[in-house]
C-alpha positions as protocol buffer text, in pm:
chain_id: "A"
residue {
  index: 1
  type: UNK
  ca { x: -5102 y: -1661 z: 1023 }
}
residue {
  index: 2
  type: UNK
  ca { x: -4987 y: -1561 z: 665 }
}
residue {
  index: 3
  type: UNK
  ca { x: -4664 y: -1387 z: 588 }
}
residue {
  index: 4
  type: UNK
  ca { x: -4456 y: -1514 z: 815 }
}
residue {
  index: 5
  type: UNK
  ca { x: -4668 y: -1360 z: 1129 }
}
residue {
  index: 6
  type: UNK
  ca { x: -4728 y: -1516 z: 1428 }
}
residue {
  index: 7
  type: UNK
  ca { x: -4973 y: -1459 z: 1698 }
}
residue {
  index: 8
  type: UNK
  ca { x: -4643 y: -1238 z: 1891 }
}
residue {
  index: 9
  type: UNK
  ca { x: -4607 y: -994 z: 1582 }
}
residue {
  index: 10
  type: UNK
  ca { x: -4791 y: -676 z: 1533 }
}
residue {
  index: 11
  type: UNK
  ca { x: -4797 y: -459 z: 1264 }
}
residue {
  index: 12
  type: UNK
  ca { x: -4902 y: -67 z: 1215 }
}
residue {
  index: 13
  type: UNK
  ca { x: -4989 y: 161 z: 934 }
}
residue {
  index: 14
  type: UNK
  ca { x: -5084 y: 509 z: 838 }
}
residue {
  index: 15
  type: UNK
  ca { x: -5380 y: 543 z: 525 }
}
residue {
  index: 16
  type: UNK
  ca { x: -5487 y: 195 z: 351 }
}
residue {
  index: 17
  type: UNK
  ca { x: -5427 y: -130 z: 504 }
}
residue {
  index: 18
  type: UNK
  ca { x: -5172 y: -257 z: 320 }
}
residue {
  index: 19
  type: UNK
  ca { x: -5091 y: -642 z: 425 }
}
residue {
  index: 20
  type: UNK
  ca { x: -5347 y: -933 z: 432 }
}
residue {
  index: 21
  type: UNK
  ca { x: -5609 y: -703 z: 603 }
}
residue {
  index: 22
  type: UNK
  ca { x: -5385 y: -701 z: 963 }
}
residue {
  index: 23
  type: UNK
  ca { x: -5210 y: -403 z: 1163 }
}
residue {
  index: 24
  type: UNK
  ca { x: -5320 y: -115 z: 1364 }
}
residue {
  index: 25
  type: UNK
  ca { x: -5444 y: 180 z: 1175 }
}
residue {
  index: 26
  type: UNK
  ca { x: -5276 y: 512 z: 1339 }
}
residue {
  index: 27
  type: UNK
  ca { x: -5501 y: 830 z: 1264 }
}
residue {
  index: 28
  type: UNK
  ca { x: -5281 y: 1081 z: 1059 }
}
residue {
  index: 29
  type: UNK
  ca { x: -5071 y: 1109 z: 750 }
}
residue {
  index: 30
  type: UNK
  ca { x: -4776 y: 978 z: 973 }
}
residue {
  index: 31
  type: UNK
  ca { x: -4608 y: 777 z: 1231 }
}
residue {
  index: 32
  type: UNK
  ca { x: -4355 y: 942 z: 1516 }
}
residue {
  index: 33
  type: UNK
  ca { x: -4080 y: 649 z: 1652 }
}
residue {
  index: 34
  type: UNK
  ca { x: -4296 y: 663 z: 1990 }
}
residue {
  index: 35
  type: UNK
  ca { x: -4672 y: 595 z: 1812 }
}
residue {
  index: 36
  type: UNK
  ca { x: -4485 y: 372 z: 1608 }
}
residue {
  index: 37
  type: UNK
  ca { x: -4347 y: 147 z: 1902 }
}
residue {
  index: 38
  type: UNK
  ca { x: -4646 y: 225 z: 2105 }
}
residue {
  index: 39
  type: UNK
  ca { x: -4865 y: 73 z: 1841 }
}
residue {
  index: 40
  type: UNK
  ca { x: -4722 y: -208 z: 1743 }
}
residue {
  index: 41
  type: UNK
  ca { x: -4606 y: -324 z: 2117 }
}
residue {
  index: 42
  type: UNK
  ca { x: -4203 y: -274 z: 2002 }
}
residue {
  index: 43
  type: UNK
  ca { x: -4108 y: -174 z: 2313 }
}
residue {
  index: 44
  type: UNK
  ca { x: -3992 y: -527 z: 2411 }
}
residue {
  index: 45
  type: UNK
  ca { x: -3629 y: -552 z: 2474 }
}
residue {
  index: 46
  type: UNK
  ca { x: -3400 y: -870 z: 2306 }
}
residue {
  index: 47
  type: UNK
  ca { x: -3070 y: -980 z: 2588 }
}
residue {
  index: 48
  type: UNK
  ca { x: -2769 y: -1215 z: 2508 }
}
residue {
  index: 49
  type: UNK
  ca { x: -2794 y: -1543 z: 2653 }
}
residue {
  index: 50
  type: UNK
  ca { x: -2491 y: -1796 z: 2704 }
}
residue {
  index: 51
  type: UNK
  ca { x: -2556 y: -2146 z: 2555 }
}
residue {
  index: 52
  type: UNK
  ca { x: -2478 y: -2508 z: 2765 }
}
residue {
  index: 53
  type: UNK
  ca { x: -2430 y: -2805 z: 2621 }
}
residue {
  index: 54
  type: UNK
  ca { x: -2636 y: -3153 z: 2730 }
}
residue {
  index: 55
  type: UNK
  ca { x: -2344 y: -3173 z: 2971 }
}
residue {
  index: 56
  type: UNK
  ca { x: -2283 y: -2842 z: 3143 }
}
residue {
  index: 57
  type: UNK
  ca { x: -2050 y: -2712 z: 2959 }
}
residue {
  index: 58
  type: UNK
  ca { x: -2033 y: -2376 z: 2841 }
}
residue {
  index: 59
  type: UNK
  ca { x: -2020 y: -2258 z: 2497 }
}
residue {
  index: 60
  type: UNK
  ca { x: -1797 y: -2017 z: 2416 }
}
residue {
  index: 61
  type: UNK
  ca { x: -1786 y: -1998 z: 2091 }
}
residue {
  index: 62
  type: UNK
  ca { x: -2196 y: -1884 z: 2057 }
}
residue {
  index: 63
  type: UNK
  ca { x: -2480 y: -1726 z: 2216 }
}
residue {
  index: 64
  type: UNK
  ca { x: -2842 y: -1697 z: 2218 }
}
residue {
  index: 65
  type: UNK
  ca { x: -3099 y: -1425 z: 2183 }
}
residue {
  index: 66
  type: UNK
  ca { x: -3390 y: -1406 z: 2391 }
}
residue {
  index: 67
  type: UNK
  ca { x: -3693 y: -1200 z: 2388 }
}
residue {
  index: 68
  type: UNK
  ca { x: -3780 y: -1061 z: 2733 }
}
residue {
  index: 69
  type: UNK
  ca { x: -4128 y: -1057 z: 2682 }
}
residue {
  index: 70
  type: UNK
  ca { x: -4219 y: -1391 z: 2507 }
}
residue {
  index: 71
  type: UNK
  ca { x: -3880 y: -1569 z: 2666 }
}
residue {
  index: 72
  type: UNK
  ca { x: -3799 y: -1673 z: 2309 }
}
residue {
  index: 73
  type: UNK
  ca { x: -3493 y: -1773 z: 2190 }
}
residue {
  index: 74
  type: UNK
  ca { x: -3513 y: -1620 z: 1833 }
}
residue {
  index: 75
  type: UNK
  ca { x: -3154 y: -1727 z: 1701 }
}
residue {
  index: 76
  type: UNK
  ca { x: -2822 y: -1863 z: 1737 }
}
residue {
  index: 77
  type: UNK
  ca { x: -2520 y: -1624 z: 1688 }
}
residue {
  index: 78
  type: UNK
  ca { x: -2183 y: -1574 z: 1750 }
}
residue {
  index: 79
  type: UNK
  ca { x: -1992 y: -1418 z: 2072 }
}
residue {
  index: 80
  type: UNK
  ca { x: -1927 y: -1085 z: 1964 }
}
residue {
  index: 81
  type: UNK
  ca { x: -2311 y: -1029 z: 1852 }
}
residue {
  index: 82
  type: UNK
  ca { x: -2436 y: -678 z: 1949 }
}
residue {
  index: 83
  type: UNK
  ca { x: -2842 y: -653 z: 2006 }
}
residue {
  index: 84
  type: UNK
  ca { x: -2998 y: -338 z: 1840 }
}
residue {
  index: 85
  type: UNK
  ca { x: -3283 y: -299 z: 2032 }
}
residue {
  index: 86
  type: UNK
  ca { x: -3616 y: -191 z: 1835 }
}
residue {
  index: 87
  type: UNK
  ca { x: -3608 y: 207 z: 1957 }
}
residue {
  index: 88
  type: UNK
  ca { x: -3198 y: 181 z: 1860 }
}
residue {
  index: 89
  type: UNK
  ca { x: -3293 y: 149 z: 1532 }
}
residue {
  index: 90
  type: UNK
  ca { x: -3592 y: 364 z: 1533 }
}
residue {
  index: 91
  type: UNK
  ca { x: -3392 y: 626 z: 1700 }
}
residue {
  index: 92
  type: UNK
  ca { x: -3094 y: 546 z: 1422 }
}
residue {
  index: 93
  type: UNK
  ca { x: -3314 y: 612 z: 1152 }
}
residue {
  index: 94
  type: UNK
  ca { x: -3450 y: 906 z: 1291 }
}
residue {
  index: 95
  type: UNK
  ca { x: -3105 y: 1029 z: 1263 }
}
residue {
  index: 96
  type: UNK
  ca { x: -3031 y: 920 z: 906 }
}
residue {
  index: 97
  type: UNK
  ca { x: -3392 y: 1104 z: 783 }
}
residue {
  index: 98
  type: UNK
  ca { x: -3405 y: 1344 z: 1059 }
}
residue {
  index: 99
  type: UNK
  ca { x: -3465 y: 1674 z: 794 }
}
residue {
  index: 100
  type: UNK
  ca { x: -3883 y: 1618 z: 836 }
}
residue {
  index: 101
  type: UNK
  ca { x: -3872 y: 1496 z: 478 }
}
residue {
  index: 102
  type: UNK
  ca { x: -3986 y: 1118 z: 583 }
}
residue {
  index: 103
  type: UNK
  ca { x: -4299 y: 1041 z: 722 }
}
residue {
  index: 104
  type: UNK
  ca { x: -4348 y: 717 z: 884 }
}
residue {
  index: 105
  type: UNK
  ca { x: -4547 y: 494 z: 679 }
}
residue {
  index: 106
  type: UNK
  ca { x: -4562 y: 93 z: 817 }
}
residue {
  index: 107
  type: UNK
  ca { x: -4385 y: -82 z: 1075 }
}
residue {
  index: 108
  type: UNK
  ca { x: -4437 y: -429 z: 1190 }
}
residue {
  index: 109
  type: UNK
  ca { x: -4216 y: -767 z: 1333 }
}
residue {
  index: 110
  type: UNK
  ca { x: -4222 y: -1100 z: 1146 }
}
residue {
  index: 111
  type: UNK
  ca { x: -4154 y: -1456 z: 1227 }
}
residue {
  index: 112
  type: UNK
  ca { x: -4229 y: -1386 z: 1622 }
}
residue {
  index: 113
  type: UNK
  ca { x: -3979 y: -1089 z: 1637 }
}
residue {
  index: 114
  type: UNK
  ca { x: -3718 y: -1265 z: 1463 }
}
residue {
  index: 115
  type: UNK
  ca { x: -3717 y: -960 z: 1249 }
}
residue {
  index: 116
  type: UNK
  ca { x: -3877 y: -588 z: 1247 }
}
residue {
  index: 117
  type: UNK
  ca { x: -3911 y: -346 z: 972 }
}
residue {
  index: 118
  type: UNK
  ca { x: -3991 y: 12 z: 890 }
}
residue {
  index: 119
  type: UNK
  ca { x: -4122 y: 177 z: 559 }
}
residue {
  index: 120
  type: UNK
  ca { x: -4123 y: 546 z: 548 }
}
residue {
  index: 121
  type: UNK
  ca { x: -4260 y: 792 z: 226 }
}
residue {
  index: 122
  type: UNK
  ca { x: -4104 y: 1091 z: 91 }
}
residue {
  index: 123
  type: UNK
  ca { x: -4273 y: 1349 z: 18 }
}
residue {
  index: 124
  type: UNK
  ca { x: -4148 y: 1343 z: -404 }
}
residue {
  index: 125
  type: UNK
  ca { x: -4146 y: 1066 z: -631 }
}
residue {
  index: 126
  type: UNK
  ca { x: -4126 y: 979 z: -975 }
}
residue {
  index: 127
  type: UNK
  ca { x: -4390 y: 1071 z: -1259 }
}
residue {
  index: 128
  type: UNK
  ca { x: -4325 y: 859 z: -1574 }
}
residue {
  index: 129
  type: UNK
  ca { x: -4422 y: 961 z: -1934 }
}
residue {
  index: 130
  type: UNK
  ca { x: -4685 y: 745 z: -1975 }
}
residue {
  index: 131
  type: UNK
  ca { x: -4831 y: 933 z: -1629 }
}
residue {
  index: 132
  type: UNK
  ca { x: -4800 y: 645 z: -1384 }
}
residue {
  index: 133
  type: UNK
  ca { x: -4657 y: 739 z: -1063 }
}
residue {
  index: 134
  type: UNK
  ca { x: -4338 y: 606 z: -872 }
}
residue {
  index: 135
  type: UNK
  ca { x: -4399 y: 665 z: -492 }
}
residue {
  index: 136
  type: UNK
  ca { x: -4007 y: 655 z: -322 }
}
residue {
  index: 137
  type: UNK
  ca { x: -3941 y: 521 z: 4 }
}
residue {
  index: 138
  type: UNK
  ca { x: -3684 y: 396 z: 264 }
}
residue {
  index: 139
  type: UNK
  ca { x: -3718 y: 38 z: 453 }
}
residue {
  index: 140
  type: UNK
  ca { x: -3500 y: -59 z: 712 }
}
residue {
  index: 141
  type: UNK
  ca { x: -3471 y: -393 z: 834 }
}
residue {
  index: 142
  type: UNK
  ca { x: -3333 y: -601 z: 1130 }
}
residue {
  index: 143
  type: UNK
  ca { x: -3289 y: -885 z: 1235 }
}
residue {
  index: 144
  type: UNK
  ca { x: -3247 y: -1041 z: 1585 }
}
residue {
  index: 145
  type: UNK
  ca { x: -3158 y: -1380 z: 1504 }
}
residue {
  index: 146
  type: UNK
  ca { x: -2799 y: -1328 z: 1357 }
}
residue {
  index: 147
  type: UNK
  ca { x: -3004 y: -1397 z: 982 }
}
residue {
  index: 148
  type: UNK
  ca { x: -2924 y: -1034 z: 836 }
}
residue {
  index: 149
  type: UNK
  ca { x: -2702 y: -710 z: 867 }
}
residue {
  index: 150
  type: UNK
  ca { x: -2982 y: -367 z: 971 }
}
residue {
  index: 151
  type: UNK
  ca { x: -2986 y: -243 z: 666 }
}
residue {
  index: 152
  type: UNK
  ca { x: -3185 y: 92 z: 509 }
}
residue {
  index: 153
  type: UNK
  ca { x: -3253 y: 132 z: 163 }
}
residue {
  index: 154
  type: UNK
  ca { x: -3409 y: 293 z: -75 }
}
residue {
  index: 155
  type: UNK
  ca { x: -3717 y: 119 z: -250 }
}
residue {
  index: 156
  type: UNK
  ca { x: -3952 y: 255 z: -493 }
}
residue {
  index: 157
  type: UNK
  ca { x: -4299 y: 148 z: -590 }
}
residue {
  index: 158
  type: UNK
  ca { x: -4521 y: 143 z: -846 }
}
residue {
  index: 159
  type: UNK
  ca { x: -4821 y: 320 z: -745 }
}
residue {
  index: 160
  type: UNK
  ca { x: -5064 y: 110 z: -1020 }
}
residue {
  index: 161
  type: UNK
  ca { x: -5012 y: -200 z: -836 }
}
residue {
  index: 162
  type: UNK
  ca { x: -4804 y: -113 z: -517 }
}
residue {
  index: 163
  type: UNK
  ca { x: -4512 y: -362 z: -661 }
}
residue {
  index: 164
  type: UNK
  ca { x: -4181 y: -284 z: -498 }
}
residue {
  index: 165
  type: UNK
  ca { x: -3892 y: -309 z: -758 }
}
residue {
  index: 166
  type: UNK
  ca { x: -3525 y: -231 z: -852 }
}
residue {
  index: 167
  type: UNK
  ca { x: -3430 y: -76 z: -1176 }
}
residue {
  index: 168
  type: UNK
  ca { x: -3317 y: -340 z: -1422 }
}
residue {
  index: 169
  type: UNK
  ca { x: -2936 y: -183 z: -1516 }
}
residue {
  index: 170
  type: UNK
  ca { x: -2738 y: -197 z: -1218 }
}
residue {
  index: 171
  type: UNK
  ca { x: -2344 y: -159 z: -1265 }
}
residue {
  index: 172
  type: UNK
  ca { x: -2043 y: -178 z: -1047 }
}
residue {
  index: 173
  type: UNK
  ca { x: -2064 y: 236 z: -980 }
}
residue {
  index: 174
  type: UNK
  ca { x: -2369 y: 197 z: -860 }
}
residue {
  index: 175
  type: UNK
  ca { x: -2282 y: -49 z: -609 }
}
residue {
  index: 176
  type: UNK
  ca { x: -1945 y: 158 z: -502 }
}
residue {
  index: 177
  type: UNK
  ca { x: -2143 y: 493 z: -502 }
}
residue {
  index: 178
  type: UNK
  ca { x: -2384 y: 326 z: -223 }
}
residue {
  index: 179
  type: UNK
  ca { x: -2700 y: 416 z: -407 }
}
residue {
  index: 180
  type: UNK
  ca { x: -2911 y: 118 z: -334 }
}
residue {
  index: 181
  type: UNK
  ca { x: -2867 y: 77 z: 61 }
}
residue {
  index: 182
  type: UNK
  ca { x: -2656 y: 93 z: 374 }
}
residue {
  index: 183
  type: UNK
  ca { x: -2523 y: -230 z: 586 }
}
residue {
  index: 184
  type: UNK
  ca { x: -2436 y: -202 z: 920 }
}
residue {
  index: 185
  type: UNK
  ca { x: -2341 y: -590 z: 1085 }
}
residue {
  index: 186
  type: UNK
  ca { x: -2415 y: -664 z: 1413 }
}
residue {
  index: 187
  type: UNK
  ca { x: -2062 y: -557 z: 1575 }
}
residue {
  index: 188
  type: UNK
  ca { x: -1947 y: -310 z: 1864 }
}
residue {
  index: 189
  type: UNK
  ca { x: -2013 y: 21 z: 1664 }
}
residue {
  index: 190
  type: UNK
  ca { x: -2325 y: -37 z: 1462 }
}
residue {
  index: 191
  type: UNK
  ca { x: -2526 y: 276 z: 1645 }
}
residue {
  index: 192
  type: UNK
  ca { x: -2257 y: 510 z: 1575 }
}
residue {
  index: 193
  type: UNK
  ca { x: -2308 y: 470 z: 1205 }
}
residue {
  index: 194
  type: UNK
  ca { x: -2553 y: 729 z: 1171 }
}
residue {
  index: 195
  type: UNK
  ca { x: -2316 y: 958 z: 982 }
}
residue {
  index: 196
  type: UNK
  ca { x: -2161 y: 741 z: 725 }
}
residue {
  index: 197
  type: UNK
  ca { x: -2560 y: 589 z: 636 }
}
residue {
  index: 198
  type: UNK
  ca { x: -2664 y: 970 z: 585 }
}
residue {
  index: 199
  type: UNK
  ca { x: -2382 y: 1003 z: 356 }
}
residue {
  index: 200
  type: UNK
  ca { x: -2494 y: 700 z: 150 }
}
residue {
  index: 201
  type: UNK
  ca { x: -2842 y: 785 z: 127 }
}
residue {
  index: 202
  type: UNK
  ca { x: -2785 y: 1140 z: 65 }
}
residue {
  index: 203
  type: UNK
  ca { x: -2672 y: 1009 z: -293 }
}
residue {
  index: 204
  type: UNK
  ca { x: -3058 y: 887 z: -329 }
}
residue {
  index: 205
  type: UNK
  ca { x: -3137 y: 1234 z: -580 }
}
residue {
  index: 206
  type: UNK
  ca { x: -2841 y: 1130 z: -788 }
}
residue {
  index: 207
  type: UNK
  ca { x: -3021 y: 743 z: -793 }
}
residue {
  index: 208
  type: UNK
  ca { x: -3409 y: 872 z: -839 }
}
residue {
  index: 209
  type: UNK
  ca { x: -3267 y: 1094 z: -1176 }
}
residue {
  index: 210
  type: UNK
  ca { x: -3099 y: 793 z: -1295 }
}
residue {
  index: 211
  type: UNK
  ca { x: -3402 y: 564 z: -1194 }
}
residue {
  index: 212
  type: UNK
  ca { x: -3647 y: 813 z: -1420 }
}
residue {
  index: 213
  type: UNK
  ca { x: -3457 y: 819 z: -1698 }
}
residue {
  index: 214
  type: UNK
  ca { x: -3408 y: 452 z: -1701 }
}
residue {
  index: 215
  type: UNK
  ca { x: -3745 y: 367 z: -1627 }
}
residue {
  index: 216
  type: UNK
  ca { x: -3879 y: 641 z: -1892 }
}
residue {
  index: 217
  type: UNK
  ca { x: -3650 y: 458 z: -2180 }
}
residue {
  index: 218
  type: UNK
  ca { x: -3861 y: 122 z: -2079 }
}
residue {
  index: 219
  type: UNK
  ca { x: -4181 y: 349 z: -2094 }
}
residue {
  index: 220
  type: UNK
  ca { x: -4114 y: 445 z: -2425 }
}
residue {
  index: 221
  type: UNK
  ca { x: -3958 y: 116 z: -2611 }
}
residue {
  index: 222
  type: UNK
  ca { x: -4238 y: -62 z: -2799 }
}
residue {
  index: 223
  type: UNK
  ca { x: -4231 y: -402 z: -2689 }
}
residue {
  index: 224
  type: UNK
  ca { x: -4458 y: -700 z: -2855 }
}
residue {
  index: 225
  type: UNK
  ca { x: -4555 y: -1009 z: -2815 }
}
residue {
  index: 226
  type: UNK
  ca { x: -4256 y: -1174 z: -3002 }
}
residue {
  index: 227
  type: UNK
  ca { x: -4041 y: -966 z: -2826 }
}
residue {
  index: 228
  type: UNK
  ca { x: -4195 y: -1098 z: -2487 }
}
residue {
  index: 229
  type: UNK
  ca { x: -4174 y: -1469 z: -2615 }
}
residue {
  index: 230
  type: UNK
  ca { x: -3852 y: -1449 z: -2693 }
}
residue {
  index: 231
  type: UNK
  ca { x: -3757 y: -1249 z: -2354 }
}
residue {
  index: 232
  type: UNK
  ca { x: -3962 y: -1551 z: -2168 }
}
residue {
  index: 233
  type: UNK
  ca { x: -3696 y: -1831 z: -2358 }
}
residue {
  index: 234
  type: UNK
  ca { x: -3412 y: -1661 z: -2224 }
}
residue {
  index: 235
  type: UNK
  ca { x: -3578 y: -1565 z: -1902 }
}
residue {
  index: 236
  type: UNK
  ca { x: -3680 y: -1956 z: -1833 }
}
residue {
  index: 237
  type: UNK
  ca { x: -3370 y: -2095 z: -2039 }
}
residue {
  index: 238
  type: UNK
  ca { x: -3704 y: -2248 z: -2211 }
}
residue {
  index: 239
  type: UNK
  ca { x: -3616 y: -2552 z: -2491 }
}
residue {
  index: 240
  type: UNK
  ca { x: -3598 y: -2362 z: -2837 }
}
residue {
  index: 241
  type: UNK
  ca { x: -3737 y: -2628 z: -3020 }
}
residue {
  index: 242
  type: UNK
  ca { x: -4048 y: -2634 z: -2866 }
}
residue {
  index: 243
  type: UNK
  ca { x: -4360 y: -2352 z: -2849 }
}
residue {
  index: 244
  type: UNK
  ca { x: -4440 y: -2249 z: -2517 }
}
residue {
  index: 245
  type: UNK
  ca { x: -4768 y: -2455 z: -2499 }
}
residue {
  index: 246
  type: UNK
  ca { x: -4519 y: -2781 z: -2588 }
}
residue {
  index: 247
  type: UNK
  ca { x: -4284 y: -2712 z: -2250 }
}
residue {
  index: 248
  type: UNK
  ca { x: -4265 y: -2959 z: -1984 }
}
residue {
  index: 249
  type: UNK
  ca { x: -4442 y: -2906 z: -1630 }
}
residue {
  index: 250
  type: UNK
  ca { x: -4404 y: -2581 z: -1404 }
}
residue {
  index: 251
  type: UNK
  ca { x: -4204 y: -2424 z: -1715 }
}
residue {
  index: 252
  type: UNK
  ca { x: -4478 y: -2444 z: -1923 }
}
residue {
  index: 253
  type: UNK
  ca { x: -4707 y: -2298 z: -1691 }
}
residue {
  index: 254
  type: UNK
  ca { x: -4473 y: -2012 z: -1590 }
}
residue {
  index: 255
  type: UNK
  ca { x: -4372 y: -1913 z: -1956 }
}
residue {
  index: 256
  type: UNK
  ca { x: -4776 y: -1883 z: -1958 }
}
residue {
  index: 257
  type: UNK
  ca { x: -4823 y: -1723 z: -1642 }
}
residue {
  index: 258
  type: UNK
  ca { x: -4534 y: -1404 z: -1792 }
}
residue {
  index: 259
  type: UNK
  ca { x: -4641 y: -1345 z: -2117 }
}
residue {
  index: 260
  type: UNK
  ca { x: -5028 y: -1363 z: -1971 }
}
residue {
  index: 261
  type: UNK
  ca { x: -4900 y: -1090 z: -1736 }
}
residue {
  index: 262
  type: UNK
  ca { x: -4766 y: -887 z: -2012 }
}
residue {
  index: 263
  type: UNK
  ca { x: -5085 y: -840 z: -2204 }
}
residue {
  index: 264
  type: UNK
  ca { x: -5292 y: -787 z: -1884 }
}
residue {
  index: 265
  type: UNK
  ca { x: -5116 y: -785 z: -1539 }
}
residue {
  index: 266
  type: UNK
  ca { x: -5180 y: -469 z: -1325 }
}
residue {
  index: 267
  type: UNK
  ca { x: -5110 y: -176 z: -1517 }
}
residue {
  index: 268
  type: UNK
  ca { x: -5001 y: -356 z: -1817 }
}
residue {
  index: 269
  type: UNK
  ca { x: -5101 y: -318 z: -2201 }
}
residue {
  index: 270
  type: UNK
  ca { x: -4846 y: -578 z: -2347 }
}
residue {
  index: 271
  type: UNK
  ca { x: -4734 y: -245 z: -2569 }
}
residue {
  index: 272
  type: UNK
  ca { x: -4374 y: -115 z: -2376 }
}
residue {
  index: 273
  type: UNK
  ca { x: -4116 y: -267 z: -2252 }
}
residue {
  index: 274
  type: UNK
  ca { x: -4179 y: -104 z: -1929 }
}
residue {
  index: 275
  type: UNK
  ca { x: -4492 y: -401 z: -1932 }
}
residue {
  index: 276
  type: UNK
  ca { x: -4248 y: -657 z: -2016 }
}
residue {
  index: 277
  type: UNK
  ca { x: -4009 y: -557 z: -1681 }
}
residue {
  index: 278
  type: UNK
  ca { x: -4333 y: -482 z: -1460 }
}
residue {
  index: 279
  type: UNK
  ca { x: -4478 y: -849 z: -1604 }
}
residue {
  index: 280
  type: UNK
  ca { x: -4183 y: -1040 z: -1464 }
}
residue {
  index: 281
  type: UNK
  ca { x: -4148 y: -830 z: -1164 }
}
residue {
  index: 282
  type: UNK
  ca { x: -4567 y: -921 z: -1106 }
}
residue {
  index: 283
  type: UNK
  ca { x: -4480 y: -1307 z: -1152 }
}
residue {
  index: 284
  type: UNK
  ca { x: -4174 y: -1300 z: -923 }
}
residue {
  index: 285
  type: UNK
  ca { x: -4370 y: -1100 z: -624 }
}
residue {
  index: 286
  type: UNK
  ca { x: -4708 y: -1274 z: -652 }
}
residue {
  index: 287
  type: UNK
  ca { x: -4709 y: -1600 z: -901 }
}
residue {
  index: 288
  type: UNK
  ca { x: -4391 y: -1755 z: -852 }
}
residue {
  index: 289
  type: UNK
  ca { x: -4440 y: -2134 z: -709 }
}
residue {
  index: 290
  type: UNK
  ca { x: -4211 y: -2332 z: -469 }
}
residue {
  index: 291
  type: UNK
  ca { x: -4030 y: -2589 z: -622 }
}
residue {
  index: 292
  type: UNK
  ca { x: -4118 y: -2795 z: -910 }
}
residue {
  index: 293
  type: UNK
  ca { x: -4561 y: -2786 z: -798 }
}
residue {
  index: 294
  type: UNK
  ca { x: -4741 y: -2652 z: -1076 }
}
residue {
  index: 295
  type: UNK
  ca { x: -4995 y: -2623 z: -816 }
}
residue {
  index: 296
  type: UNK
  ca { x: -4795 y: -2334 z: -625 }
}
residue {
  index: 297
  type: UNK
  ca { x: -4737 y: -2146 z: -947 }
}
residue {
  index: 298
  type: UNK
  ca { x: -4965 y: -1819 z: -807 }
}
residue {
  index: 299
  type: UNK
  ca { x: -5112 y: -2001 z: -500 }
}
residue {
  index: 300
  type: UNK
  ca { x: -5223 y: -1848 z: -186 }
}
residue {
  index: 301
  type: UNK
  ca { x: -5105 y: -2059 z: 95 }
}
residue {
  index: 302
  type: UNK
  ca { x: -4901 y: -2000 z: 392 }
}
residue {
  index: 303
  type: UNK
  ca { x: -4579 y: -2210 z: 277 }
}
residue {
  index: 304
  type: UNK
  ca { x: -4556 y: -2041 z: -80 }
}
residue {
  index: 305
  type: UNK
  ca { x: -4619 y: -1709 z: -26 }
}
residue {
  index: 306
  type: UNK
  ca { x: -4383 y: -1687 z: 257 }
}
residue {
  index: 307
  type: UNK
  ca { x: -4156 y: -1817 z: 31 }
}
residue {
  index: 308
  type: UNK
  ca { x: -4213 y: -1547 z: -204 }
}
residue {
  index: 309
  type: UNK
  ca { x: -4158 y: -1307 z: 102 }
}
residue {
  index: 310
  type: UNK
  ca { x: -3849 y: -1446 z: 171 }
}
């Protein structure tokens, strides 16, 4: 299965099928929590399991979780662990977006369970000046295998070639206003965080005028092909004594694969420097190899692009 699915995931979606041609289409514009879990099969439960060593012994230290359904153990974690179930986090989100203003877009598990995510669409977005659209969403993701924090976020994506992306400039008031997302670990009070994540994502208008106008000054920068070449050397940390044709190996063939992406990825014109960002953001979400293979550089199979998932 690609993507990191297995033949114990599901997936389910409102409109186009968005994701290697799988998932359950639900009729409508939206998703509720209950056609959401109904769809998908989310209803399953995850418990806490002690571990024993070879010998008997207990571990006290660590414990397992365990899918119900499949009896899986899905991950290793430590003692004071707290599940969130798949309708806790549901329902938690339903609490953070409750005003109506999110419709329920995809939902789906990966990596048997391991981990489940949500995507939901407001209503507004973002309309540039060169009059491509910037749809705005929130995605919140869990984990139950100890690997990640739930976490919701904003994420917004270009419409042109349904590319998820962050804006480039990012500073330290950013961070400490909370614009990008909320963490909550896996501790004794996680579900009565509802408050504090409506707080942080409340700040999301503040973020979305910011993300316009930065995105907008990209839109609007002429950008060339010099200016791309030389963004590629510092990108890659290419030789400077060499053309790109002259690199060595999987360098060579990425410095290629960016600046081909800047004169003619999805959307692009090789003209702004709103191309050059969306060229690199292309390579890193559907070209970039694993390892040193030139082969992988914008290969199709299992191993790579669930490395690019990653």
């Amino acid at each position: 299965m690609p993507a990191g699915l297995t033949n114990t995931d599901e997936m389910a979606y409102v409109g186009q099928m968005p994701w290697h041609g799988l998932g359950v289409k639900v009729e409508g514009d939206a998703m509720t929590a209950a056609q959401a879990i109904e769809a998908t099969g989310m209803d399953w439960t995850v418990s806490i399991r002690p571990l024993y060593l070879s010998n008997g012994a207990k571990v006290d230290s660590a414990v397992a979780t365990y899918r119900n359904d499949t009896h899986e153990v899905l991950g290793v974690i430590g003692n004071r662990y707290q599940t969130v179930q798949n309708i806790e986090g549901f329902n938690l989100f339903d609490a953070v977006t409750g005003t109506g203003e999110a419709k329920y877009h995809t939902v789906g598990t990966l990596n048997g369970g391991r981990r489940i995510w949500l995507l939901a669409k407001f209503a507004d977005g973002i309309l540039l000046d060169n009059g491509e659209q910037i749809d705005s969403y929130m995605l919140l993701m869990n984990s139950h295998d100890g690997s990640s924090a739930l976490t919701m976020r904003w994420t917004d994506i270009r419409v042109v070639c349904q590319n998820t992306f962050e804006a480039a400039k990012r500073d330290r008031s950013d961070t400490q206003k909370g614009l990008q997302r909320f963490y909550a670990r896996h501790t004794r009070n996680i579900l009565l965080k509802a408050n504090e994540a409506r707080e942080i994502l409340q700040l999301q208008t503040e973020y979305r005028k910011t993300l316009e106008e930065e995105i907008n000054t990209l839109v609007d920068k002429a950008w060339d092909a010099h200016d791309m070449e030389r963004l590629t050397y510092t990108l890659l940390e290419l030789d400077t004594t060499r053309p790109i044709d002259a690199q060595n190996g999987t360098t060579k063939v990425n410095a290629e694969t960016i600046t081909g992406l800047f004169r003619s990825g999805i959307g692009n014109s090789g003209k702004s420097a709103w191309d050059a960002f969306n060229a690199v953001t292309e390579f890193t979400s559907h070209y970039k190899g694993h390892g040193r293979s030139v082969d992988t550089i914008g290969a199709t199979d299992e191993k790579v692009v669930n490395n690019r998932l990653n």
